[in-house]
TORMAR-190856 format. One record per residue (C-alpha): residue number from 0; residue in three letters; x, y, z. Coordinates in steps of 0.1 Angstrom, whole numbers, m for minus. Example, Ala and Ser with C-alpha at 12.3 -4.5 7.8 and 13.67 -1.06 7.14 Angstrom:
    k    r      X      Y      Z
    0  ALA    123    m45     78
    1  SER    137    m11     71
END
This chain:
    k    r      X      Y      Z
    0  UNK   m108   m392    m26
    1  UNK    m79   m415    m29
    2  UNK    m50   m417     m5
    3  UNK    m17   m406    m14
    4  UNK     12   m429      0
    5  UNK     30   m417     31
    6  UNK     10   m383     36
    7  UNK    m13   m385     64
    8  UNK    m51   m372     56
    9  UNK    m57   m342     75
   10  UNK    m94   m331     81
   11  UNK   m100   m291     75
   12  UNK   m100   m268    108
   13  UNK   m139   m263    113
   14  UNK   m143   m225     99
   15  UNK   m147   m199    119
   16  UNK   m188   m192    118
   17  UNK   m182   m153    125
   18  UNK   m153   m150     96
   19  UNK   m175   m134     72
   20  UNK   m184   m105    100
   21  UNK   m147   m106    107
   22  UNK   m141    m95     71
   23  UNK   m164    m62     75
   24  UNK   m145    m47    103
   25  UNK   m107    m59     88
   26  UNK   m117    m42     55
   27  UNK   m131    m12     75
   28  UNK    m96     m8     96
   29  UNK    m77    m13     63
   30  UNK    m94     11     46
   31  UNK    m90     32     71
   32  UNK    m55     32     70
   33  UNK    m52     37     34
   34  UNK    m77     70     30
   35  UNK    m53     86     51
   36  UNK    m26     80     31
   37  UNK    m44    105      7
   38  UNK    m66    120     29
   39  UNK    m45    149     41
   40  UNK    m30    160     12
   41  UNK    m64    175     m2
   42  UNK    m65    190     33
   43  UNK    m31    205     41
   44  UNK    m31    239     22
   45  UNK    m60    243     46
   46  UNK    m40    231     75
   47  UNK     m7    250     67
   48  UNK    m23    282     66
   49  UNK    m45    283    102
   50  UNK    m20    265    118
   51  UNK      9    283    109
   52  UNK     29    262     93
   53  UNK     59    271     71
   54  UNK     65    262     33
   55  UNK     96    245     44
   56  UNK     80    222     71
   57  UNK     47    217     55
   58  UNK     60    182     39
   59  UNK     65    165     72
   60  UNK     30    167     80
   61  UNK     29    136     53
   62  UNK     66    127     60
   63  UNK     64    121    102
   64  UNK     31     97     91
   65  UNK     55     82     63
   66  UNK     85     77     84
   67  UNK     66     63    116
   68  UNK     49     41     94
   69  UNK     72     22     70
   70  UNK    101     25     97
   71  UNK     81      5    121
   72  UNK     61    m22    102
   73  UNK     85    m51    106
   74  UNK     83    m43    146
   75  UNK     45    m38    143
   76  UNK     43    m74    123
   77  UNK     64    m92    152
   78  UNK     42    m78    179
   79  UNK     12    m89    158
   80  UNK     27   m126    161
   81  UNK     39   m120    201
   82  UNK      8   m106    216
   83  UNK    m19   m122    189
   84  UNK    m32   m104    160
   85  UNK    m68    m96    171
   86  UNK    m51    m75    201
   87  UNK    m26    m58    181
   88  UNK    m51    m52    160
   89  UNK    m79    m37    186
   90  UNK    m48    m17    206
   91  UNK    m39      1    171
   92  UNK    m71     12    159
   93  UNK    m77     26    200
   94  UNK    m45     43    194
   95  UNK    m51     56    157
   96  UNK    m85     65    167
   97  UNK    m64     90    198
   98  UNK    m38     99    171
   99  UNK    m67    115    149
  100  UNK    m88    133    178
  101  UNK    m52    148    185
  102  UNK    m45    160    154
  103  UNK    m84    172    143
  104  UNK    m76    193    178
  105  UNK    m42    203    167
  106  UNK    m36    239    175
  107  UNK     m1    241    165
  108  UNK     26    227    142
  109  UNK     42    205    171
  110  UNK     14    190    176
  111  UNK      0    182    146
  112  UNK     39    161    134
  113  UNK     32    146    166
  114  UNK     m2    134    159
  115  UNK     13    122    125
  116  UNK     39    101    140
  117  UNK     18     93    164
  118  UNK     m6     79    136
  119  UNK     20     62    115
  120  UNK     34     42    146
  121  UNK      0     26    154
  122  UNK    m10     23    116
  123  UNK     17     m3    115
  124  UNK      6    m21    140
  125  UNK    m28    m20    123
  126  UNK    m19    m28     92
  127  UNK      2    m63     95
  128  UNK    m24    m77    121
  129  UNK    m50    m72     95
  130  UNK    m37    m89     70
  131  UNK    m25   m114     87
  132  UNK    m58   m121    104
  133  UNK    m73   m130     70
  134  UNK    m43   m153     63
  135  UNK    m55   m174     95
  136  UNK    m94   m168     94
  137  UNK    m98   m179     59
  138  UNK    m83   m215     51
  139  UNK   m108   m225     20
  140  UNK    m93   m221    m10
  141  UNK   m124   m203    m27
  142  UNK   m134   m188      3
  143  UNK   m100   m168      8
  144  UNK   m102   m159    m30
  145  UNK   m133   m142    m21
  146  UNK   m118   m122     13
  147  UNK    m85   m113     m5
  148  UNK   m101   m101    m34
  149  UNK   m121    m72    m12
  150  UNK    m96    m68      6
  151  UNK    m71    m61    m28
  152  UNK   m100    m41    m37
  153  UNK    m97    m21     m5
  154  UNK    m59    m23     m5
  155  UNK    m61     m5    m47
  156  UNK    m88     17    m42
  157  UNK    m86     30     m6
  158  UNK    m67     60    m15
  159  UNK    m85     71    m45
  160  UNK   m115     71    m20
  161  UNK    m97     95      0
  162  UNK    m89    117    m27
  163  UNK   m129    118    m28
  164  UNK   m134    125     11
  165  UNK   m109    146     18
  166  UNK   m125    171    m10
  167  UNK   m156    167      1
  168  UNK   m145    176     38
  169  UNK   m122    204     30
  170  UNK   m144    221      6
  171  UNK   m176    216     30
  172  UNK   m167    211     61
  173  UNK   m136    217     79
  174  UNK    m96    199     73
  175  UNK   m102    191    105
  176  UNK   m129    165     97
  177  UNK   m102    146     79
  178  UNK    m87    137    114
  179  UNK   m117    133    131
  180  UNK   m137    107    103
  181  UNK   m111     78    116
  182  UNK   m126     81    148
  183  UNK   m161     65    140
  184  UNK   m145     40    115
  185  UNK   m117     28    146
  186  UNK   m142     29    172
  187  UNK   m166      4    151
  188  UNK   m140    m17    138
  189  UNK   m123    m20    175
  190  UNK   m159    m27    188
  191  UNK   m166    m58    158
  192  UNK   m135    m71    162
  193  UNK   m135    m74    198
  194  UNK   m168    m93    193
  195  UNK   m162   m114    164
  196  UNK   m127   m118    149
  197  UNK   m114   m153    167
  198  UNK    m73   m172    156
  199  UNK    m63   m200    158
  200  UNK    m45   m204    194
  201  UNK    m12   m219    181
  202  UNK     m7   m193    162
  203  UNK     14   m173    181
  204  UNK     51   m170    183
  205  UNK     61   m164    218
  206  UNK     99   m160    210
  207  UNK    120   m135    230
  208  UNK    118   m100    208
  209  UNK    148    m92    188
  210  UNK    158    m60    199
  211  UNK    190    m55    174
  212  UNK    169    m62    147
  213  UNK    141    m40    157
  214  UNK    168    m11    161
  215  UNK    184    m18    125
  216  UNK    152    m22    109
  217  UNK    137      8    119
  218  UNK    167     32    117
  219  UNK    174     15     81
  220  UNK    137     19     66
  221  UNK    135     55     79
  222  UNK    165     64     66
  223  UNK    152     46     34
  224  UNK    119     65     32
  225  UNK    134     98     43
  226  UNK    160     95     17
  227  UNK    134     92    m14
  228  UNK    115    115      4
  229  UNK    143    145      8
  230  UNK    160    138    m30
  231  UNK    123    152    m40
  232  UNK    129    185    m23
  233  UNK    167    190    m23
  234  UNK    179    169    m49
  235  UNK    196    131    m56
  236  UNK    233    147    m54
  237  UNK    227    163    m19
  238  UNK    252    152      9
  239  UNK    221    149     32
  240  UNK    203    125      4
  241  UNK    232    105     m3
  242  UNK    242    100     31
  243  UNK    207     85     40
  244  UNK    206     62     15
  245  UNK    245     49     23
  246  UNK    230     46     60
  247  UNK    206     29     51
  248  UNK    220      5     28
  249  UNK    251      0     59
  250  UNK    217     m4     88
  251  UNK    195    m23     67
  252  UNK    231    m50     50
  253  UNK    235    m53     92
  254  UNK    201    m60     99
  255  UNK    201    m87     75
  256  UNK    234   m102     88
  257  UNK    220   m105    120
  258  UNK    188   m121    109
  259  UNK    212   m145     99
  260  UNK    227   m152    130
  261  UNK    205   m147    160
  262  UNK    185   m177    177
  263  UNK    149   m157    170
  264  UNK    147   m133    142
  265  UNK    128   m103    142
  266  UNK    125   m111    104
  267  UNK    130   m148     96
  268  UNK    148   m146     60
  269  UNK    127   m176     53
  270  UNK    102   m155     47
  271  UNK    121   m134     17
  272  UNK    138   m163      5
  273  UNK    105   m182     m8
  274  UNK    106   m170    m47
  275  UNK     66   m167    m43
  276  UNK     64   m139    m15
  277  UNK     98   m125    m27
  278  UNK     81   m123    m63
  279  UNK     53   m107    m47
  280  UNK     72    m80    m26
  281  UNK     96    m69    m50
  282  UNK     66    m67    m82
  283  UNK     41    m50    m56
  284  UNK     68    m21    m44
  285  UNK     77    m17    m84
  286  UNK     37    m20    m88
  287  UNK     29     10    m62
  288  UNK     59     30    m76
  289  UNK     39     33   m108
  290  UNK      8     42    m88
  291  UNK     15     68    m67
  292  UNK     31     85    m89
  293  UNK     m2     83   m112
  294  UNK    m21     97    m80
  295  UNK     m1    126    m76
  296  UNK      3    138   m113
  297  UNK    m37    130   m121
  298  UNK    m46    153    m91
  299  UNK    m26    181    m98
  300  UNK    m33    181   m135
  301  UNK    m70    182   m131
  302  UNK    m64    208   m102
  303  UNK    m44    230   m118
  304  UNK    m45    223   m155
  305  UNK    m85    217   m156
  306  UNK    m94    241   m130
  307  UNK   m114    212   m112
  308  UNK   m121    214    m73
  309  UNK   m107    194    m51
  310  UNK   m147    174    m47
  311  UNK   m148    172    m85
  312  UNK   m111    155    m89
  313  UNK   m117    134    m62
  314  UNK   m150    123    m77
  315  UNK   m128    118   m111
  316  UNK   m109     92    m96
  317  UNK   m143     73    m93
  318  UNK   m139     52   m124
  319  UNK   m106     39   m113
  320  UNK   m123     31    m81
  321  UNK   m150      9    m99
  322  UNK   m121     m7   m120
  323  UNK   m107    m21    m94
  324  UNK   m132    m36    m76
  325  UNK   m141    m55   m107
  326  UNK   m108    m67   m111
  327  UNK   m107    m76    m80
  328  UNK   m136    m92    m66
  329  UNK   m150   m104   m104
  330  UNK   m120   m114   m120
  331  UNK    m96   m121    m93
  332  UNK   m118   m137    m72
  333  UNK   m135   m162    m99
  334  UNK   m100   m167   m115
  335  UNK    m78   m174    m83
  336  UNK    m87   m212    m81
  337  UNK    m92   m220   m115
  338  UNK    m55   m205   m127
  339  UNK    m16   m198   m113
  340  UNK    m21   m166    m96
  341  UNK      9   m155   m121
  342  UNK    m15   m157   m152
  343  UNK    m36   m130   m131
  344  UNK     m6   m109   m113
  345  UNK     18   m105   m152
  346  UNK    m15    m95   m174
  347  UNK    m31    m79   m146
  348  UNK     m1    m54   m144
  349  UNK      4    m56   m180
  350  UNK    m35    m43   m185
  351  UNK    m23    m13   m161
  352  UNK      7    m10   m183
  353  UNK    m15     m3   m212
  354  UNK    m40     21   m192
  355  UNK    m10     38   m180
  356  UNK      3     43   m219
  357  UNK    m28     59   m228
  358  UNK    m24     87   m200
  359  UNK     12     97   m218
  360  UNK    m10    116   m248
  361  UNK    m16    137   m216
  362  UNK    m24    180   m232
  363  UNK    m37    209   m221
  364  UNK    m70    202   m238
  365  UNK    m72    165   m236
  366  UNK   m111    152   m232
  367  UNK   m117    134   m199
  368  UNK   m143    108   m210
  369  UNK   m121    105   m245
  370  UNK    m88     89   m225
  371  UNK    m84     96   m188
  372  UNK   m118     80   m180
  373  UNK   m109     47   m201
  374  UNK    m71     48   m188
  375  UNK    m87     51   m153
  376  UNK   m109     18   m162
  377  UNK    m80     m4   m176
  378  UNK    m56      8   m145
  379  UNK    m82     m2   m117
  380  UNK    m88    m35   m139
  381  UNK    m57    m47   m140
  382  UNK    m43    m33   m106
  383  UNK    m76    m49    m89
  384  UNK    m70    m80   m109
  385  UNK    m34    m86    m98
  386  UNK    m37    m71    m62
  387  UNK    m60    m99    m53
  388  UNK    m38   m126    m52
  389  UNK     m8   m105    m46
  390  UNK    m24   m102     m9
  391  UNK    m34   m138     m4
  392  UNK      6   m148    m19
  393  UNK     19   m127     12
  394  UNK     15   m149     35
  395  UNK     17   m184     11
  396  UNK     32   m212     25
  397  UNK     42   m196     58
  398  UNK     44   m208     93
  399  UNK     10   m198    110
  400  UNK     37   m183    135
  401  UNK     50   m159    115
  402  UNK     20   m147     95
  403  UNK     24   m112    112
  404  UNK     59   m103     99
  405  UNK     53   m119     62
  406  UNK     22    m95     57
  407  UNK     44    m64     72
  408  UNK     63    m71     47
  409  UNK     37    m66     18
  410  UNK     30    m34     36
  411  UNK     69    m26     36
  412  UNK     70    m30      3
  413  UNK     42     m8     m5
  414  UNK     54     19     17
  415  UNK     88     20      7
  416  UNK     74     15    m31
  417  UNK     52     48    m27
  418  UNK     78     70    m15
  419  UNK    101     59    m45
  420  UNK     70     68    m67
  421  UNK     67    103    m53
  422  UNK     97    118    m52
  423  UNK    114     96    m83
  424  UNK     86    104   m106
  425  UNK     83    136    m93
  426  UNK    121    146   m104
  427  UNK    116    129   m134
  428  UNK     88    153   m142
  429  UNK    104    184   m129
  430  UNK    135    177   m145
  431  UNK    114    169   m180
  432  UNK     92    205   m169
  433  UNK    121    224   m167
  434  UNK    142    217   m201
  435  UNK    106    222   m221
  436  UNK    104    258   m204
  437  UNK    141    261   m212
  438  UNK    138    255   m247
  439  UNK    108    271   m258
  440  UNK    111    303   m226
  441  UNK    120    331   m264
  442  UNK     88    323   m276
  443  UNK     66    334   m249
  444  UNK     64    371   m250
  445  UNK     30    381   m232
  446  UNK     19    370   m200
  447  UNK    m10    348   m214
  448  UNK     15    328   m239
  449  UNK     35    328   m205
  450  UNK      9    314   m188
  451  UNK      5    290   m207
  452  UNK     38    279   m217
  453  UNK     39    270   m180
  454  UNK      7    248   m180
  455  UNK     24    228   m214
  456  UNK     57    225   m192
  457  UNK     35    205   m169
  458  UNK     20    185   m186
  459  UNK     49    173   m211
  460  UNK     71    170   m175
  461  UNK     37    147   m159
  462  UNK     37    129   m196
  463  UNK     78    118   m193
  464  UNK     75    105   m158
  465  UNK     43     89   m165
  466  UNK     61     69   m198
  467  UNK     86     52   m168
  468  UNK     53     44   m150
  469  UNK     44     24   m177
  470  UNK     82      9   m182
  471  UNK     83      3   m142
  472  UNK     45    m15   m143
  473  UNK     62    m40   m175
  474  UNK     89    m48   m152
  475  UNK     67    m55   m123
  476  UNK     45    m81   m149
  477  UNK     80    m96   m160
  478  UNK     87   m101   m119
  479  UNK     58   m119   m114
  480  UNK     61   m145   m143
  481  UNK     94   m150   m136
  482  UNK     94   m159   m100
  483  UNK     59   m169    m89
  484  UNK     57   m205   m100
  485  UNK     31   m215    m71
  486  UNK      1   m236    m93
  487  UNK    m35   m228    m82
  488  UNK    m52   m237    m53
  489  UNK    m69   m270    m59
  490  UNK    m92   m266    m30
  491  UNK    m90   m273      8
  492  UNK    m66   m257     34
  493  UNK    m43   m231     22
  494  UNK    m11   m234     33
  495  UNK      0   m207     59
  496  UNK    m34   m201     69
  497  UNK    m38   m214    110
  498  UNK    m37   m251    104
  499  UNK    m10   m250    132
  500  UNK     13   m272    115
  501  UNK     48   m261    111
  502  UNK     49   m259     74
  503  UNK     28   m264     44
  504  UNK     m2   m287     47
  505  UNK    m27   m296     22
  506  UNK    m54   m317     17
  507  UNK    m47   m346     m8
  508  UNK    m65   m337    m42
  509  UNK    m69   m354    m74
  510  UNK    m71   m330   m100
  511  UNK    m95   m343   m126
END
C-alpha cells in the first residue's frame, strides 16, 4: 500500500479477542433498556388497580422513568468517560437490576415512582457506556458495520419486543414479572461484562466534572420532556406547559453558553457542531418522533378497535420486528462499507416513509395481512436499514475521550424525540378524533351507531396524526442527505474508535 506524503503509517490496535462476546452482553443490556420502555405500559392497568393508583397519577409511573432518564443522560455519558465505560456500565445494570426487584415488590404508589426514577437514573448511565463501548471495542471498518448493525437492530426493535413480553407476562403471569425479568438479563450482562468487555486505557477523560452544566442540563431536559409530556394531558396553551418549555429553552440557551466558556465541558460543543453527528441527532429524534407515535396508535387500534389481547398485539408487532433486523444486519451491514452511510440513512427513512403512508388507509375493518402486516415490513426495513449506521455515525470522528457524552447524545435525542412523538401525535389525533365526532355526533341515534361512531372517530383521529408521521420521517430523510457528507469507510481504523489519538486517524488507503 503506497505511502501518502507527510502522514505517518499507523499500524491497527490488535483487536480485542473477546469483542465478539463483548457484543452479546452490550446488546443484552441495551435491549434491556429498551423493552422497558414498552414494557410497562401493557402492564400498568394491572398495576394501577392493585396498587391503588389514581387516574390522575397513573402517567408518572412512565413519566418518573422518562424524566430520570433523558434528564440525566448527558451526566450519565460524562461519568461513562470519568470513571471508564465498562464500570459505568457494570454499576448501572447492578443498580437497574435493584431498581426492578424494588418496583416487582412495590406495594404502594410511592414506591413504585421511586423505583421508576430510580430505574431511569441508572438506565442512563447504562445506555451511553454501551454505546460507547462498541465505538472503542470495534475499530474495523467491516467489523463495526457488523456490531452496529445488531446493535441498530436491538436499538429499532427492542420495544416492539416488549410490546410482546409484557403481554405475555400480564396476561399469564403477573405485572409484576415485568419488573422482575430485568433482573436475570442485568445480572448476566453485569457478570459477561465483568469477564470480557476490555477499553482502550487512554480512553478516559479524567477532567474535573462540570457541575453547572450538569445542573443546567438536567433541569433543562426535564423540563423539556415534562413539557411534551404534560401538553398531552393538559393542553399546549396551559400556563404549566408553556412555562416548562420557556424554562427550558432559558436552562438549556445557559447551558450552552457555559459549554462555551468553561475550561472542561460537561458537553464539548465539538461534539454537536460536526454536521455528521449533528445530522444524525437532529434526523434520529425527528426519526423516533414518527415511531413512537406509530407504537402507541398500532397498539391501541388493535386493542380496542380489533378486540386483540394484549399477547396477540404484541405478537402483531412481530413482522416489524423481523423487518428490522433485516435491514439492519442484511442491508446495513453489507451496505455500510461499500456506500456513504447517507445513501442508507435518506432511503432508509424514506422506505419507512412509504410503510408509514400505507397505515393512513387505517378503517374499522381494515385486513391485517392486506396493509398493516406489509406497512409493518417496509417500516422495520427501512428504520433497520438507516438505524445501523445512524449508531456507528454517533460517535464518528470523535476523541476516544469523549465517546461517552457523543453516544448520550444519540440517546438524548431519542428520548427527547419519543416524548415529542407521544404527546404531539397524540393531540394531533385527539384533536382530529374530536371534530369527526363533532361533525357527524346528529347521525348517531342508537347506542350501537354510537358505538361505533366512536371507534371511526379513532381511527380517522390515529389516521391524521399518522399522515404527519409520514411528513416528519420525509424531513428526517431530507436531514440526513443534507448534512451527512461523511464517504464510506474504506477499511481499517475508524475514526473515534480507541486508537488514542486526539483526533481522526486512518489508515492510508488507495481506493481502487
Amino acid at each position: 500500500m503506497p505511502k501518502i506524503a507527510g502522514t505517518p503509517a499507523r499500524t491497527a490496535p490488535t483487536p480485542d479477542p473477546g469483542r465478539w462476546k463483548a457484543l452479546v452482553f452490550i446488546a443484552l443490556a441495551q435491549l434491556m433498556v429498551v423493552l422497558d420502555a414498552t414494557i410497562v405500559n401493557i402492564a400498568l392497568p394491572s398495576a394501577q388497580q392493585d396498587l391503588g393508583i389514581s387516574d390522575g397519577n397513573r402517567q408518572w409511573v412512565i413519566t418518573a422513568y422518562a424524566l430520570a432518564f433523558g434528564g440525566l443522560l448527558l451526566f450519565g455519558g460524562r461519568i461513562a468517560d470519568l470513571w471508564g465505560r465498562k464500570r459505568t456500565f457494570v454499576v448501572g445494570l447492578a443498580g437497574f437490576a435493584a431498581a426492578s426487584a424494588l418496583g416487582g415488590a412495590a406495594t404502594g404508589e410511592a414506591t413504585m415512582l421511586g423505583a421508576r426514577a430510580l430505574q431511569g437514573a441508572f438506565g442512563a448511565l447504562l445506555a451511553p457506556a454501551a454505546l460507547s463501548l462498541l465505538a472503542v471495542t470495534f475499530t474495523d471498518a467491516k467489523e463495526r458495520a457488523k456490531a452496529f448493525g445488531i446493535y441498530g437492530a436491538i436499538a429499532g426493535g427492542g420495544g416492539a419486543v416488549g410490546l410482546i413480553l409484557g403481554g405475555f407476562l400480564t396476561e399469564y403471569l403477573n405485572w409484576r414479572w415485568t419488573f422482575f425479568v430485568n433482573i436475570p438479563f442485568a445480572v448476566v450482562a453485569a457478570v459477561g461484562a465483568y469477564l470480557v468487555v476490555r477499553e482502550p486505557a487512554d480512553g478516559r477523560n479524567r477532567s474535573p466534572l462540570d457541575v453547572p452544566g450538569v445542573i443546567l442540563s438536567t433541569l433543562g431536559l426535564v423540563a423539556l420532556v415534562y413539557g411534551f409530556t404534560r401538553a398531552e394531558s393538559e393542553g399546549w396553551s396551559d400556563a404549566g406547559t408553556v412555562g416548562l418549555f420557556v424554562g427550558s429553552a432559558v436552562l438549556l440557551a445557559a447551558f450552552v453558553l457555559t459549554e462555551a466558556r468553561v475550561k472542561s465541558p460537561l458537553l464539548p460543543l465539538r461534539v454537536l457542531t460536526d454536521r455528521n453527528r449533528g445530522g444524525v441527532y437532529l434526523s434520529l429524534g425527528l426519526a423516533v418522533i414518527a415511531m413512537f407515535g406509530l407504537f402507541l396508535f398500532l397498539t391501541y387500534y388493535l386493542q380496542i378497535v380489533k378486540g386483540y389481547s394484549p399477547v396477540r398485539t404484541g405478537f402483531a408487532f412481530l413482522p416489524m420486528i423481523a423487518g428490522m433486523i433485516v435491514g439492519s444486519t442484511q442491508i446495513g451491514t453489507r451496505l455500510m462499507t461499500r456506500v456513504p452511510p447517507r445513501l442508507l440513512m435518506a432511503p432508509g427513512f424514506l422506505t419507512a416513509a412509504v410503510g408509514m403512508l400505507f397505515l393512513t388507509r387505517l378503517e374499522i375493518g381494515t385486513s391485517y395481512t392486506g396493509l398493516i402486516l406489509p406497512a409493518q415490513l417496509l417500516l422495520g426495513l427501512g428504520m433497520g436499514t438507516a438505524f445501523m449506521p445512524a449508531m456507528s455515525l454517533a460517535t464518528h470522528g470523535v476523541d476516544p475521550r469523549d465517546a461517552g457524552v457523543a453516544s448520550a447524545m444519540v440517546n438524548t435525542s431519542q428520548q427527547v424525540g419519543g416524548a415529542i412523538g407521544t404527546a404531539l401525535l397524540n393531540t394531533i389525533a385527539a384533536s382530529a378524533t374530536t371534530a369527526y365526532l363533532a361533525d357527524h355526533a346528529a347521525g348517531a341515534t342508537t347506542p350501537a351507531a354510537q358505538k361505533l361512531l366512536q371507534l371511526q372517530g379513532m381511527v380517522e383521529g390515529y389516521a391524521a396524526a399518522i399522515w404527519w408521521a409520514v411528513g416528519i420521517l420525509a424531513v428526517s430523510a431530507a436531514i440526513a442527505f443534507a448534512l451527512i457528507n461523511t464517504g464510506k469507510p474504506e477499511g481499517g481504523v475508524v475514526a473515534g474508535s480507541g486508537t488514542g489519538a486526539d483526533d481522526e486517524v486512518r489508515i492510508p488507503v488507495v481506493a481502487h
